[in-house]
C-alpha positions in Angstrom: 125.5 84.2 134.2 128.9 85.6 133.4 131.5 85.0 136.4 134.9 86.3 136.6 137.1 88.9 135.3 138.6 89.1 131.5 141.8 91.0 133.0 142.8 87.3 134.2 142.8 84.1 132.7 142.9 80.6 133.7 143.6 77.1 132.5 140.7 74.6 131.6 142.3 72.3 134.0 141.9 74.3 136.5 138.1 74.8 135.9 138.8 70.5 135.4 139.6 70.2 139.6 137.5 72.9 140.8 134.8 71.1 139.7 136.0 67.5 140.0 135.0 67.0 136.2 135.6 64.2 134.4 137.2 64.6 130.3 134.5 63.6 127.4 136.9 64.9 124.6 139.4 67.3 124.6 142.5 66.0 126.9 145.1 67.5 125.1 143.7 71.1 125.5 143.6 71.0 129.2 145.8 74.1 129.2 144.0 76.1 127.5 143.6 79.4 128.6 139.8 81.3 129.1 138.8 84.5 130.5 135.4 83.8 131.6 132.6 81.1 132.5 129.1 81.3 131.1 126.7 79.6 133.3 123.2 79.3 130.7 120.7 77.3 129.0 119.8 79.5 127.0 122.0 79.5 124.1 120.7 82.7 122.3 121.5 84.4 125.1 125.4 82.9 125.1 125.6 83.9 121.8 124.2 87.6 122.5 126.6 88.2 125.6 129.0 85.6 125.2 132.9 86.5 124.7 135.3 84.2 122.9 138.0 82.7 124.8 135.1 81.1 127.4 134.0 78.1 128.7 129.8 77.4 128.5 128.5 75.6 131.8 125.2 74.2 131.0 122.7 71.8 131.5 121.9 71.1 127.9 123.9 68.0 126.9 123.0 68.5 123.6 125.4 68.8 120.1 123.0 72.2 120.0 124.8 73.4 123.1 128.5 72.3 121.5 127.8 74.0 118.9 126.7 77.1 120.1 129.4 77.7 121.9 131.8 77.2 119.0 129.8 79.9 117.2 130.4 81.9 119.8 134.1 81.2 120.0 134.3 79.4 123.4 137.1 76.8 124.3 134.7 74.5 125.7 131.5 73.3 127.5 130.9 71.8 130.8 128.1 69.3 131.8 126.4 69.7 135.0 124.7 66.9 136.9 126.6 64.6 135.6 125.1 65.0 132.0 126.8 63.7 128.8 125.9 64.1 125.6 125.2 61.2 123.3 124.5 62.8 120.2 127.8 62.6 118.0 128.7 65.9 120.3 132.3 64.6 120.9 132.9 63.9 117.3 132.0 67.5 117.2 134.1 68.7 119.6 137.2 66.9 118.0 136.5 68.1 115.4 136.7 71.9 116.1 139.0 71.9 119.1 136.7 72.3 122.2 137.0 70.4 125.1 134.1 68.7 127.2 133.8 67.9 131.1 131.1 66.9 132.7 130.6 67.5 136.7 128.4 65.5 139.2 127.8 69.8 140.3 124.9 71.1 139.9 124.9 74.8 138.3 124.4 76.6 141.4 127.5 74.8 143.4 129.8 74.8 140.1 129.3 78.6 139.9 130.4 78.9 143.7 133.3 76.9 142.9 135.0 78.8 140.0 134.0 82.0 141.7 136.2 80.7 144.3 138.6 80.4 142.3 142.5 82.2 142.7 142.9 83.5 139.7 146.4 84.2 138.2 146.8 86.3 135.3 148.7 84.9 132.3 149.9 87.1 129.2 147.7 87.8 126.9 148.1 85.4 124.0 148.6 87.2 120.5 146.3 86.7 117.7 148.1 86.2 114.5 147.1 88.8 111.7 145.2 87.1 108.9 146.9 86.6 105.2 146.0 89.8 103.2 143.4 89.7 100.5 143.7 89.4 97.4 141.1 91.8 94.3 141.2 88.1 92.7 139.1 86.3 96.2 135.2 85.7 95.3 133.6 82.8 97.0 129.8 81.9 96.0 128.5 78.6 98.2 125.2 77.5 98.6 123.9 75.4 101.3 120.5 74.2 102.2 118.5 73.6 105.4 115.9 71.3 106.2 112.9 72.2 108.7 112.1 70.4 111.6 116.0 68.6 111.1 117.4 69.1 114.7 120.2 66.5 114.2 121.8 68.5 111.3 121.2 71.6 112.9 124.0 74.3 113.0 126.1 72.0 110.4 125.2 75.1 107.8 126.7 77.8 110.2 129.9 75.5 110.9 130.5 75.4 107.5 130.4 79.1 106.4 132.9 79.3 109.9 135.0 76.9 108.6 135.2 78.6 104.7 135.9 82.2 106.6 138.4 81.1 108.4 140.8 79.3 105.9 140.1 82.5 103.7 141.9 84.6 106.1 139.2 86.8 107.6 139.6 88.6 111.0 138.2 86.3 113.8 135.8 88.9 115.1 134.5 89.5 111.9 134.3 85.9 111.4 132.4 85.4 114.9 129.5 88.0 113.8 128.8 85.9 111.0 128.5 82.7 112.1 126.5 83.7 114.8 124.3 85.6 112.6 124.2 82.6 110.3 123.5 80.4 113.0 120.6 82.1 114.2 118.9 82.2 111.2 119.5 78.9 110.5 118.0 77.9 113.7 115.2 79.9 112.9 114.7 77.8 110.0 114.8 74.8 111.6 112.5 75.7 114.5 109.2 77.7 112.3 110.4 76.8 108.3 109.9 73.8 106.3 113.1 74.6 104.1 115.7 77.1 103.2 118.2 77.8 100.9 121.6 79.8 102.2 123.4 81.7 99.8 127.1 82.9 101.0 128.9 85.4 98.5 132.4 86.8 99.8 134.4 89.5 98.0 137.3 91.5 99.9 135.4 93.7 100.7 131.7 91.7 101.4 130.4 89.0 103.1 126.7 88.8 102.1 124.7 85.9 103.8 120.8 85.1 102.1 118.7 82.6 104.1 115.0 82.0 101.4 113.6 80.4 103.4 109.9 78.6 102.5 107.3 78.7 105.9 104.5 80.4 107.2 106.5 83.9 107.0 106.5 86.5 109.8 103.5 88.6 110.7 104.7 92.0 111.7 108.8 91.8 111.2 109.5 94.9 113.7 108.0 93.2 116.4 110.0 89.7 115.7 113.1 92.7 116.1 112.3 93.1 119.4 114.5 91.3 122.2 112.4 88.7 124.3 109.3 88.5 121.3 109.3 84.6 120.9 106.6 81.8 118.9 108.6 79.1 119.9 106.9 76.2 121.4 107.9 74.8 124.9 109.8 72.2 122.8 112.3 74.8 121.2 112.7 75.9 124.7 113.8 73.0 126.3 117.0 73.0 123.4 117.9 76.2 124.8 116.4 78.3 121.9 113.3 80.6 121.5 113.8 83.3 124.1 113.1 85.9 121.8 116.7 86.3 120.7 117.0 84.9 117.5 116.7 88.1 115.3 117.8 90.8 117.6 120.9 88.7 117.5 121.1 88.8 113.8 120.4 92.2 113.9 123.4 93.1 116.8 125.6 91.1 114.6 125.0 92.6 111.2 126.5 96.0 109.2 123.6 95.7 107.4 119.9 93.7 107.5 116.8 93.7 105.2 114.0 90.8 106.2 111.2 90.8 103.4 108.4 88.2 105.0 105.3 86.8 102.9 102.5 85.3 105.4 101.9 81.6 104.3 105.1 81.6 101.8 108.5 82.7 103.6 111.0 84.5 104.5 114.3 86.2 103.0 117.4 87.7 105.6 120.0 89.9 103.8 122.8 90.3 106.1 125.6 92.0 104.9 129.4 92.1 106.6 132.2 94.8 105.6 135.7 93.3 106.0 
């Protein structure tokens, strides 16, 4: 659920009173400025439709969830019911600048709340143009992924973020590809018993290689297709498996090739021009 209008923006504190929220981590960034609130559970579907500069209000307090929405460039998450994570989230979130409330609200009421809202606008803030590139930049990283590993999961993604961004790269370009990364690593994770990442960046190329070793993908056009899932119930629960895994990948992309063997793997080629 998206709620209110990107031609305003308001502080994090006020989001803070509206909905009586208590501070997990993150009380120095109070005034941070969003333009919208994403009200999900479903965290493919906040990195499908989600804009940066948000706040997430879920009820998955999970590190998943924190880490999701820094994928998807958000400012911070929001508990409802009361929920607080108590899974290294707030190591996290210190980490990589994102503030976390939690709200005795439940989703329906917070939503009412920040709708209600009066919103004043703010300037925009300007976004700093990245250091130019150099012929001489080439960065080849490999990372690896373990199956069934839902305690590590998204650390992969966070790292190719983190690499992009001290390189210099434009932050929207950035975003697409930890998204995409992150989605296929969660694929991994969810149906693969290991994978290996390979991350290759030129000036003019980032190129993003997920091997992965699992059961493979049947018929890879119909996988394409938004709302085709395997997941189990489990996956579900985390907020994942709606179907939205490779249609994200694919949205995020300039360029993807999937070759699938039933009963060995799966290879993703997605390709990024800076």
């Amino acid at each position: 659920m998206e709620i209110g209008s990107r031609a305003a923006a308001v502080e994090i504190r006020m989001i803070k009173d509206v909905l009586e929220a208590s501070v997990i981590e993150g009380e120095d960034s109070l005034d941070t400025r969003i333009e919208q609130v994403y009200a999900s559970d479903l965290m493919s579907d906040v990195l499908a439709y989600g804009r940066p500069n948000s706040v997430l209000l879920t009820g998955l307090a999970t590190r998943l969830a924190v880490i999701s929405a820094h994928m998807a460039e958000f400012k911070g998450v929001v508990f409802i019911r009361g929920k607080r994570p108590k899974d290294g989230s707030e190591t996290f979130a210190r980490e990589n600048n994102l503030v976390l409330l939690s709200t005795g609200l439940d989703m329906y009421d917070a939503c009412v709340r920040i709708d209600s809202l009066k919103r004043e606008g703010y300037p925009a803030a300007e976004i700093g143009s990245p250091a130019r590139m150099t012929e001489e930049l080439l960065l080849n990283h490999q990372f690896s992924i373990q199956g069934n590993d839902y305690s590590n999961a998204g650390m992969v993604s966070t790292q190719v973020k983190s690499l992009l961004k001290k390189i210099g790269f434009d932050p929207k370009l950035v975003r697409r590809v930890a998204i995409s990364t992150y989605e296929g690593e969660m694929n991994v994770v969810m149906h693969a018993r290991r994978a290996k990442v390979s991350l290759s960046v030129t000036p003019q190329l980032i190129e993003v290689v997920i091997d992965d070793e699992g059961q493979g993908i049947p018929d890879v056009e119909l996988a394409l297709q938004e709302g085709f899932t395997t997941a189990t119930e489990e996956m579900r629960a985390m907020g994942f498996g709606s179907g939205m895994g490779l249609p994200n990948i694919k949205k995020n992309s300039d360029e993807l090739n999937i070759e699938s063997r039933i009963g060995k793997g799966t290879s993703v080629q997605m390709k990024f021009f800076t």
